[in-house]
C-alpha positions as CSV (number, residue, x, y, z in Angstrom):
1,X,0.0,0.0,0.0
2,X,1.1,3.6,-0.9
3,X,1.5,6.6,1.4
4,X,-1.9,8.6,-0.7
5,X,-3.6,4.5,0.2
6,X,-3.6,3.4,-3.8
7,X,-2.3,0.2,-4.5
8,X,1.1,-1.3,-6.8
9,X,0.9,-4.3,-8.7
10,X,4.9,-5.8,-8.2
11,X,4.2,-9.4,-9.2
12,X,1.7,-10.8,-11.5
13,X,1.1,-15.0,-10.7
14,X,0.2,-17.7,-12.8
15,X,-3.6,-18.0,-13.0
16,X,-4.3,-22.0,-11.8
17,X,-7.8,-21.6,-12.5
18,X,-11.1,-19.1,-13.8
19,X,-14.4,-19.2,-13.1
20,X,-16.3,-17.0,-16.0
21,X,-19.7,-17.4,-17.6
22,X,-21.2,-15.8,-20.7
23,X,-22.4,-12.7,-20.4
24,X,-25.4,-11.4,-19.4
25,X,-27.9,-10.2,-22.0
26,X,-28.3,-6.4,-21.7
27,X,-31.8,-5.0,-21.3
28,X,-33.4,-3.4,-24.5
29,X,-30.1,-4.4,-26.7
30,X,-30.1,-6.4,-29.7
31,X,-28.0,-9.6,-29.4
32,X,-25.7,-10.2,-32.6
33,X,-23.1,-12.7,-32.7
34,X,-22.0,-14.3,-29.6
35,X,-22.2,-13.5,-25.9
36,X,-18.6,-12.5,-24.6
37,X,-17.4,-13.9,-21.3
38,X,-17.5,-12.5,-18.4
39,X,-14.9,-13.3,-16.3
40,X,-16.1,-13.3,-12.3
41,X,-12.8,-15.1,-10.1
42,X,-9.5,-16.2,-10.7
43,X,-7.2,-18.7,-8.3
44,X,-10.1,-20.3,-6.4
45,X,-10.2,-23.6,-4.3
46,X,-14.0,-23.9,-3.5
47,X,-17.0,-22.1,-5.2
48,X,-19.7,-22.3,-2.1
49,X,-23.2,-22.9,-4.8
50,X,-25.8,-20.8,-2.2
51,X,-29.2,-22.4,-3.0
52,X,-32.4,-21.5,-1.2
53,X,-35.3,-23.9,0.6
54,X,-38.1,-21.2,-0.7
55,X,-38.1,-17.7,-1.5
56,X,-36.7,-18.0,-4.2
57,X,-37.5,-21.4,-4.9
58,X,-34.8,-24.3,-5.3
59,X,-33.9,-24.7,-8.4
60,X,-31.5,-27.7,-9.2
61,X,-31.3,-27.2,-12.8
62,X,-29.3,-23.3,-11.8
63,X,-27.9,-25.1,-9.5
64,X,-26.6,-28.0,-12.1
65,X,-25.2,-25.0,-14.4
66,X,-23.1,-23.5,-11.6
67,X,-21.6,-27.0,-10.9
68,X,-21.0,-27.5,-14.5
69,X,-18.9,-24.2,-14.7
70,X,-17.3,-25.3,-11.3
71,X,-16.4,-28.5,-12.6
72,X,-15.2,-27.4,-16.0
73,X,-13.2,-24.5,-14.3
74,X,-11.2,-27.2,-11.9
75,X,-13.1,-25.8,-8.6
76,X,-14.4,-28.0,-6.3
77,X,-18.3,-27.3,-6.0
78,X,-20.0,-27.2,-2.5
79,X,-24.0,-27.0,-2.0
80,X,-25.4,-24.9,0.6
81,X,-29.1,-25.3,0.9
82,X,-30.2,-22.1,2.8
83,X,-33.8,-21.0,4.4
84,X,-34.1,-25.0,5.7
85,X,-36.0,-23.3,8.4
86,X,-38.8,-22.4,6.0
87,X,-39.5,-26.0,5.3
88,X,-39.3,-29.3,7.0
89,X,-38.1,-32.3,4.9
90,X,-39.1,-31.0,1.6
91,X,-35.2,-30.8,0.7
92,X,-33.9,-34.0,2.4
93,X,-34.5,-35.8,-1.7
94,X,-31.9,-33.1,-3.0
95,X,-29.6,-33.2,-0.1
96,X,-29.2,-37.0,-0.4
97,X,-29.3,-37.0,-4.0
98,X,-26.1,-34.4,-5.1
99,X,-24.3,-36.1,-1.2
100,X,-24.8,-39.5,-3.1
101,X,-23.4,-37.9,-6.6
102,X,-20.3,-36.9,-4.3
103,X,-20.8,-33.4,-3.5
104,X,-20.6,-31.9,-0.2
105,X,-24.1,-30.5,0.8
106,X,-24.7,-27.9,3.9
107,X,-28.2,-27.3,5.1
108,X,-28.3,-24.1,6.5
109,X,-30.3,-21.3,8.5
110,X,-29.1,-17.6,9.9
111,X,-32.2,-18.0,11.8
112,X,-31.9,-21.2,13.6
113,X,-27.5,-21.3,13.0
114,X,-28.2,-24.9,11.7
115,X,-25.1,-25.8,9.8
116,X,-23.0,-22.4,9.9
117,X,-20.4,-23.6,12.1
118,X,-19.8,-26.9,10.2
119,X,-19.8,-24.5,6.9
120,X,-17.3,-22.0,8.4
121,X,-15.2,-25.1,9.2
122,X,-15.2,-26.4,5.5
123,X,-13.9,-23.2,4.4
124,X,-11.1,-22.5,6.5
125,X,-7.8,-22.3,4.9
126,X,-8.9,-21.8,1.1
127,X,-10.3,-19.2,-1.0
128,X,-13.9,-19.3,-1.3
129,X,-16.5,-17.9,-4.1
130,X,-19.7,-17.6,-2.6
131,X,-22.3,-17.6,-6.1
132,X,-25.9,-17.8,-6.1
133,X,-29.2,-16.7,-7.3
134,X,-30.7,-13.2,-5.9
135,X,-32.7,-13.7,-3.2
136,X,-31.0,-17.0,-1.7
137,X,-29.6,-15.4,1.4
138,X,-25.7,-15.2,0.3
139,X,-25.0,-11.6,2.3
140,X,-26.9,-12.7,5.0
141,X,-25.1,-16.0,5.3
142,X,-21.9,-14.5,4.8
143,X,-22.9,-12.2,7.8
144,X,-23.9,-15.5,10.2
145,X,-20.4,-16.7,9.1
146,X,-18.2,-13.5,9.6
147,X,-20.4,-10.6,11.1
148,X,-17.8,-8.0,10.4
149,X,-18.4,-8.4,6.9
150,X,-21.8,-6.3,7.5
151,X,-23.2,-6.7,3.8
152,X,-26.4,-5.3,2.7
153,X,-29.1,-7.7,2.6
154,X,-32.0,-7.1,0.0
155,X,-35.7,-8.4,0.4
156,X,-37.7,-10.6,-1.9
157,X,-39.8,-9.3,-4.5
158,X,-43.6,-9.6,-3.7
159,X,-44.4,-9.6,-7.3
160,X,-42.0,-12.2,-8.3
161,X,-40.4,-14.5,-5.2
162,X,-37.3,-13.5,-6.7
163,X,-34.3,-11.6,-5.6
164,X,-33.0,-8.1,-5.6
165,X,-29.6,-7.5,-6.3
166,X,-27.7,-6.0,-3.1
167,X,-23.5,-6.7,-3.9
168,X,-22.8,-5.2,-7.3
169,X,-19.1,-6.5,-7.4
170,X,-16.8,-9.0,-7.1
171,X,-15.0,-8.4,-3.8
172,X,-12.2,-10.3,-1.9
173,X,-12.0,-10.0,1.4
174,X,-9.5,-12.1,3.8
175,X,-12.0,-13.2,6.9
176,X,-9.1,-15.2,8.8
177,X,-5.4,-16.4,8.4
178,X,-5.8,-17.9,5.1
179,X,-9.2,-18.0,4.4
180,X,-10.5,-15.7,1.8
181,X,-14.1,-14.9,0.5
182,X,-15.1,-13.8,-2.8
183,X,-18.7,-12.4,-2.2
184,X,-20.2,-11.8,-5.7
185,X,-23.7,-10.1,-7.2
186,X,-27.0,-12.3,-7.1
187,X,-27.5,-13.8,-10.6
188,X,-30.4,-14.0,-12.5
189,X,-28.9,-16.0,-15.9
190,X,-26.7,-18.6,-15.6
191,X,-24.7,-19.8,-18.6
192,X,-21.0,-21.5,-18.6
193,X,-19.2,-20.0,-21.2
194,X,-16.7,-22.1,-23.4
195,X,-18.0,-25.5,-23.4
196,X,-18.8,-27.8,-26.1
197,X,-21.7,-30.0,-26.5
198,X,-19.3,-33.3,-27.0
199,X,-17.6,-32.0,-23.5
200,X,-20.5,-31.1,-21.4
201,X,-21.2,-34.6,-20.3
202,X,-17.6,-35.1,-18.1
203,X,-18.4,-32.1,-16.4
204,X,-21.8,-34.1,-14.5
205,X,-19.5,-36.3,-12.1
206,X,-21.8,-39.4,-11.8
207,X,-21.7,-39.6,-16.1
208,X,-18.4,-40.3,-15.6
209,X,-18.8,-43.3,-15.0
210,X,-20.4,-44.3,-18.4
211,X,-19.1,-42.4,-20.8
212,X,-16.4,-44.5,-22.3
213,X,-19.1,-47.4,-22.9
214,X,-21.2,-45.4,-25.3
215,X,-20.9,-47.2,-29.0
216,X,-19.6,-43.9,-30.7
217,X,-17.1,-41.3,-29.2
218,X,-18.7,-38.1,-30.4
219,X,-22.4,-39.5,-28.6
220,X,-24.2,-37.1,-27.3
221,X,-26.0,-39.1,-24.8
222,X,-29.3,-37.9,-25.9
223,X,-30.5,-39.8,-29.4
224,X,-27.4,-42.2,-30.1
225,X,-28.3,-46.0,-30.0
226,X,-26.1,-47.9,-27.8
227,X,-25.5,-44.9,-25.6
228,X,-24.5,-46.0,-22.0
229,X,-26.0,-43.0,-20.2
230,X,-29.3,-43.4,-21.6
231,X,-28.8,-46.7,-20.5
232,X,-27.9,-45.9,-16.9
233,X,-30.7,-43.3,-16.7
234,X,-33.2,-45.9,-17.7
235,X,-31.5,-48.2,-14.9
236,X,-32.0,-45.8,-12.6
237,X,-28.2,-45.5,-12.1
238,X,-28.5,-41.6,-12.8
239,X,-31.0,-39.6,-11.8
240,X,-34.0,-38.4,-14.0
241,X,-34.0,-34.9,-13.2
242,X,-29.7,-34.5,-13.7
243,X,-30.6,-36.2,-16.6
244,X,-33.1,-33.4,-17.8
245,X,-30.4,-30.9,-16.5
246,X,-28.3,-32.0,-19.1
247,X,-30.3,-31.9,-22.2
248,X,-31.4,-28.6,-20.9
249,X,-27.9,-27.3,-21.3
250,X,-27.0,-29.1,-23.7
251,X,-30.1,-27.6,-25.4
252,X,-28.6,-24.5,-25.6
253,X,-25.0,-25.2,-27.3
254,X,-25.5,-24.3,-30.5
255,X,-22.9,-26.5,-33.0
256,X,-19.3,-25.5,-32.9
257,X,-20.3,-22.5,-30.9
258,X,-19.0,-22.2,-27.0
259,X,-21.5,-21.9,-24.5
């Protein structure tokens, strides 16, 4: 730090990892072309997913796209259900569900303090982006978790159970001895940025598993006879609704066009 408290850059390190997406669409602009990335944290160990019980509702098909880009980025995902106290055991399928796919999964309240201290203990140690929808509770778990943070919390829309935005940027902030939080804006439109249709499958964990039994190498896993994730689907070896996840993404790849 400078005397007049700007900053000098001396040493520039080797990026290990980025976490970007495509960027959002701009309101009342005409899209031509495609969407530029938009790059949101560099260097990262975990990317904490914030999902919420209610208000807004969970969603596990954002919450499959911000694993994806976690996965593709080489950042270990963690799930934090939030707002458990709104509901009862509504969210136990989803807990066991991504804990059974091999993900760590928090259930959390700032109400009741159910699961904070086991969250603030996964973090220790490691630089952590917190990323979520508007309106699931990030600031105001980041708060529970580190109270001199003192973030701005927003309030649900009435009209539309959804979100407000409160952080506007990207921010670092060092919370203990080495243990970092990036706190970033709500989002409202997630899509990974730079992945191809014949790639997207390795980045859902439990396809793994399948993928080198498919009869053809460029398959798809979505019409292809003799493809072995269809097969497991139909097994019930994957779940249905990861399943659906993936076509919906994949759904929006457009041929030999990134993300």
């Amino acid at each position: 730090m400078n005397e007049d408290g700007t900053g000098s850059i001396h040493f520039i390190h080797e990026r290990k990892n980025c976490i970007s997406r495509k960027a959002p669409r701009i309101k009342g602009a005409a899209f031509r072309g495609e969407r530029l990335e938009q790059k949101i944290a560099s260097n990262v160990d975990d990317m904490i997913i914030v999902t919420s019980s209610v208000l807004p509702m969970f969603n596990n098909k954002a919450l499959d796209r911000l694993i994806v880009i976690a996965e593709s980025s080489h950042i270990n995902p963690i799930i934090v259900i939030n707002k458990i106290d709104l509901v009862k055991d509504e969210l136990d399928y989803w807990a066991e569900l991504y804990t059974q796919i091999g993900y760590k999964v928090f259930v959390t309240s700032v109400v009741t303090g159910q699961g904070i201290k086991e969250l603030a203990e996964e973090i220790k140690g490691k630089v952590n982006v917190f990323w979520g929808a508007s309106g699931v509770g990030k600031s105001s778990l980041l708060n529970k978790l580190f109270p001199e943070l003192d973030l701005r919390v927003g309030e649900i829309s009435s009209s539309s159970k959804k979100g407000t935005h409160t952080t506007v940027t990207v921010l670092l902030k060092k919370v203990a001895e080495d243990t970092y939080i990036v706190d970033t804006p709500g989002i409202r439109e997630i899509e990974p940025y730079g992945i191809k249709k014949e790639d997207l499958a390795h980045y859902l964990k439990e396809f793994s598993l399948y993928l080198n039994d498919c009869r053809f190498n460029t398959c798809t896993h979505f019409h292809e006879p003799g493809c072995a994730v269809i097969d497991a689907v139909e097994n019930e070896l994957i779940s249905l609704e990861r399943y659906e996840s993936y076509l919906n993404m994949l759904d929006t790849i457009e041929e030999d066009i990134n993300f």
